[in-house]
C-alpha positions as semicolon CSV with decimal commas, in nm:
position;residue;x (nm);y (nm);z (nm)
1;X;-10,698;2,214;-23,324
2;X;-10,642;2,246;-23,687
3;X;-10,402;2,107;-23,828
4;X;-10,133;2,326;-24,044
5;X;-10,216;2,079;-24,326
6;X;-10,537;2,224;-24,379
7;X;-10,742;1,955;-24,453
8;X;-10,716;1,735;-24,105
9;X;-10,848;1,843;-23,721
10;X;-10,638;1,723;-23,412
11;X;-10,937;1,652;-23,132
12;X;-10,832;1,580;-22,754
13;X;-11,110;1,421;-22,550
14;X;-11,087;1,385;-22,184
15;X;-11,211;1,060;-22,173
16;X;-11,086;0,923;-22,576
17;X;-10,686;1,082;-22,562
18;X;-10,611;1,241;-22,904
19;X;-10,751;1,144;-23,254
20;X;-10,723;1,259;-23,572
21;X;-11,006;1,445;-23,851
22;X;-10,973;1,470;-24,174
23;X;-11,139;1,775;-24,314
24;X;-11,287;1,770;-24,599
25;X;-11,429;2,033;-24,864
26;X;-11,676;2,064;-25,083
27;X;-11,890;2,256;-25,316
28;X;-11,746;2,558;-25,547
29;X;-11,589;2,920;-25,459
30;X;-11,929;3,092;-25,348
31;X;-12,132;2,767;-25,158
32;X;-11,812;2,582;-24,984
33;X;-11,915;2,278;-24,729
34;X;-11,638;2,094;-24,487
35;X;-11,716;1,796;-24,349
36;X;-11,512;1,616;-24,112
37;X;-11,395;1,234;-24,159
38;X;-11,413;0,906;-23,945
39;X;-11,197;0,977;-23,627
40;X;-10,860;0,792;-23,645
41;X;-10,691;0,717;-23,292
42;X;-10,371;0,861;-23,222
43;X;-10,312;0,866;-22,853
44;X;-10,499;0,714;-22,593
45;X;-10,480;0,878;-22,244
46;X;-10,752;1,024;-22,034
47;X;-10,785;1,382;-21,875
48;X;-10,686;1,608;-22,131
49;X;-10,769;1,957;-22,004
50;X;-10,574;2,166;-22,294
51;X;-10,375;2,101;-22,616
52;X;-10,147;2,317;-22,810
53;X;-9,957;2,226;-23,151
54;X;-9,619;2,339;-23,274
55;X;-9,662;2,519;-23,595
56;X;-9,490;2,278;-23,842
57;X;-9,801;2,039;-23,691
58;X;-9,549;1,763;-23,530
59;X;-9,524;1,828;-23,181
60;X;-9,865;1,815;-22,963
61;X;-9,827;1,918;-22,599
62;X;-10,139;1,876;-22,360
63;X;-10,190;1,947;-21,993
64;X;-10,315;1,675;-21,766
65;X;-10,437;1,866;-21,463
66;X;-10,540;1,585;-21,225
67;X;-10,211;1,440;-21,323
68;X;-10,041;1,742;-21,272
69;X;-9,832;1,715;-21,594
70;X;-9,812;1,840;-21,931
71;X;-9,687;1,583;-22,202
72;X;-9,543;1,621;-22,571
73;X;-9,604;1,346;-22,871
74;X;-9,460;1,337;-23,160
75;X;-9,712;1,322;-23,412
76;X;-9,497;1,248;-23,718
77;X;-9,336;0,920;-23,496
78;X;-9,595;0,732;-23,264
79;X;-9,313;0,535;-23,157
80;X;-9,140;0,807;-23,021
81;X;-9,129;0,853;-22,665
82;X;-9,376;1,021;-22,473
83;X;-9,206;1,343;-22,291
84;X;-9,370;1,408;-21,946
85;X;-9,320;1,775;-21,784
86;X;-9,394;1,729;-21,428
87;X;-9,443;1,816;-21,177
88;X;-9,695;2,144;-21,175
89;X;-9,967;2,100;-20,946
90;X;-10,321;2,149;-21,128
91;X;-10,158;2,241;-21,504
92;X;-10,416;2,340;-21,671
93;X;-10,266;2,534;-21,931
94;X;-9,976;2,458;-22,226
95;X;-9,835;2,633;-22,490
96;X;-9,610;2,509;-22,728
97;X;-9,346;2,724;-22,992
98;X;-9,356;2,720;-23,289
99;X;-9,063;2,541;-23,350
100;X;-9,159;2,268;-23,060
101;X;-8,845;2,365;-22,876
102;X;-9,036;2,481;-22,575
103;X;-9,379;2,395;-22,358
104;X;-9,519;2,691;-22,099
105;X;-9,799;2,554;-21,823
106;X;-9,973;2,740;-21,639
107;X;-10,197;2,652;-21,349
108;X;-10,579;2,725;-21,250
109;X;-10,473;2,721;-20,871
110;X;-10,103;2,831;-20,885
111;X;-9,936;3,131;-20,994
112;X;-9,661;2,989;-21,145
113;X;-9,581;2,951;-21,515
114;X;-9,303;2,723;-21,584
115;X;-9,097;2,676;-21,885
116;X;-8,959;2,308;-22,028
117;X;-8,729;2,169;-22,248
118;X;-8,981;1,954;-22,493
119;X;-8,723;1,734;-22,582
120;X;-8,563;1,627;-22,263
121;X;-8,837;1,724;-22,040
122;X;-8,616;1,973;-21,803
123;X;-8,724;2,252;-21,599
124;X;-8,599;2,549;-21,802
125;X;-8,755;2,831;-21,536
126;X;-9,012;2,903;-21,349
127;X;-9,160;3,245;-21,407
128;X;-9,406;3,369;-21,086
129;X;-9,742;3,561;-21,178
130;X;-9,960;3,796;-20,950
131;X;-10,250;3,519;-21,013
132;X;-10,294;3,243;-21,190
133;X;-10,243;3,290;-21,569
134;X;-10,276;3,180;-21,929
135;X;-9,986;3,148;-22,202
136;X;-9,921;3,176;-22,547
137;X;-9,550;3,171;-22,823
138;X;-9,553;3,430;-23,060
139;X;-9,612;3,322;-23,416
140;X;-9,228;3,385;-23,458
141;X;-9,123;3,231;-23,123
142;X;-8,965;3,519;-23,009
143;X;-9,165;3,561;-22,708
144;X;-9,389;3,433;-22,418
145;X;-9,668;3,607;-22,349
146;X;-9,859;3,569;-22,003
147;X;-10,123;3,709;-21,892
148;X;-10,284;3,703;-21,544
149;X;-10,368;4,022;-21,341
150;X;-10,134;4,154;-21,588
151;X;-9,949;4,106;-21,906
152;X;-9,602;4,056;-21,963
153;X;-9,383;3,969;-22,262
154;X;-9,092;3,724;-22,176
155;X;-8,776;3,717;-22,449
156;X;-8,763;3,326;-22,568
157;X;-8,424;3,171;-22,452
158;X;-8,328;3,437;-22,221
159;X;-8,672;3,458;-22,034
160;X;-8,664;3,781;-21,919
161;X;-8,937;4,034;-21,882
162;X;-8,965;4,298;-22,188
163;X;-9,084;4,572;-21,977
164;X;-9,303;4,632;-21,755
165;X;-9,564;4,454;-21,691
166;X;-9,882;4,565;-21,822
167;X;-10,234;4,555;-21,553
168;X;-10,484;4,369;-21,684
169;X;-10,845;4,338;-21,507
170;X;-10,801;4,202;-21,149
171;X;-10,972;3,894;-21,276
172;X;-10,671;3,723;-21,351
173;X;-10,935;3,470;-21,590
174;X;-11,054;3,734;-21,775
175;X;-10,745;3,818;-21,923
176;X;-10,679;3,618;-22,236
177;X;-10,356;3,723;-22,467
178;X;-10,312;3,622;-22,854
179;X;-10,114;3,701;-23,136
């Protein structure tokens, strides 16, 4: 994930938990090279299926499917506790907003996307899809988008739909959403 700095990389591993890049760039205006720097540690936890980071580049939330959990670091304090938003069976999924208020999951064998607190971990709502689904915060944290077998816009705080829902291709995994 890049970070908002511009010049680091956040990389989760799987097996290594979450380190730190630095990016850096070279050359002049028409012949510009980035290389990336020794990896620093940061967070060390296995089974990192997804990431997501808040836009001001402090909150990190990952999904840990076989631990059926999403969690949220605070990058600018290490010391900080961990948050843990659990339980959804096989999260495989997160999204953060923006302003690292809230996490979405969503699950490869579920159709539920579910909405936490970041700070205090709470189960804000649970949202049911047609299939499973993906998730994403608009760039101004105004809305949830989901997509599965459909697409749907959800208002941010209030959580309700903004319309109807929109079909997608009956594949719910072929339907990606971005801003």
């Amino acid at each position: 994930i890049f970070h908002p700095d511009g010049c680091s990389l956040l990389v989760t591993d799987r097996s290594g938990g979450v380190s730190r890049r630095s990016l850096e760039r070279t050359g002049n205006p028409t012949s510009v090279r980035f290389h990336l720097g020794k990896s620093v540690p940061l967070y060390s936890i296995g089974n990192i299926h997804w990431a997501d980071l808040s836009r001001s580049g402090r909150y990190l939330a990952m999904a840990r499917e076989s631990e059926e959990e999403a969690l949220v670091l605070d990058l600018q304090d290490p010391s900080a506790k961990v948050v843990s938003l659990r339980p959804h069976p096989r999260v495989c999924r997160v999204a953060i907003s923006p302003d690292g208020r809230w996490v979405a999951t969503a699950a490869w064998a579920n159709s539920l996307v579910k909405v936490w607190d970041a700070r205090s971990g709470n189960l804000v709502r649970t949202l049911p899809m047609p299939g499973r689904a993906l998730v994403t915060f608009s760039p101004d944290g105004r809305w949830l988008a989901t997509s599965s077998s459909e697409y749907q816009l959800w208002e941010v705080g209030s959580w309700l739909p903004k319309g109807p829902a929109i079909p997608g291709h009956p594949v719910p995994e072929w339907n990606y959403t971005a801003f």
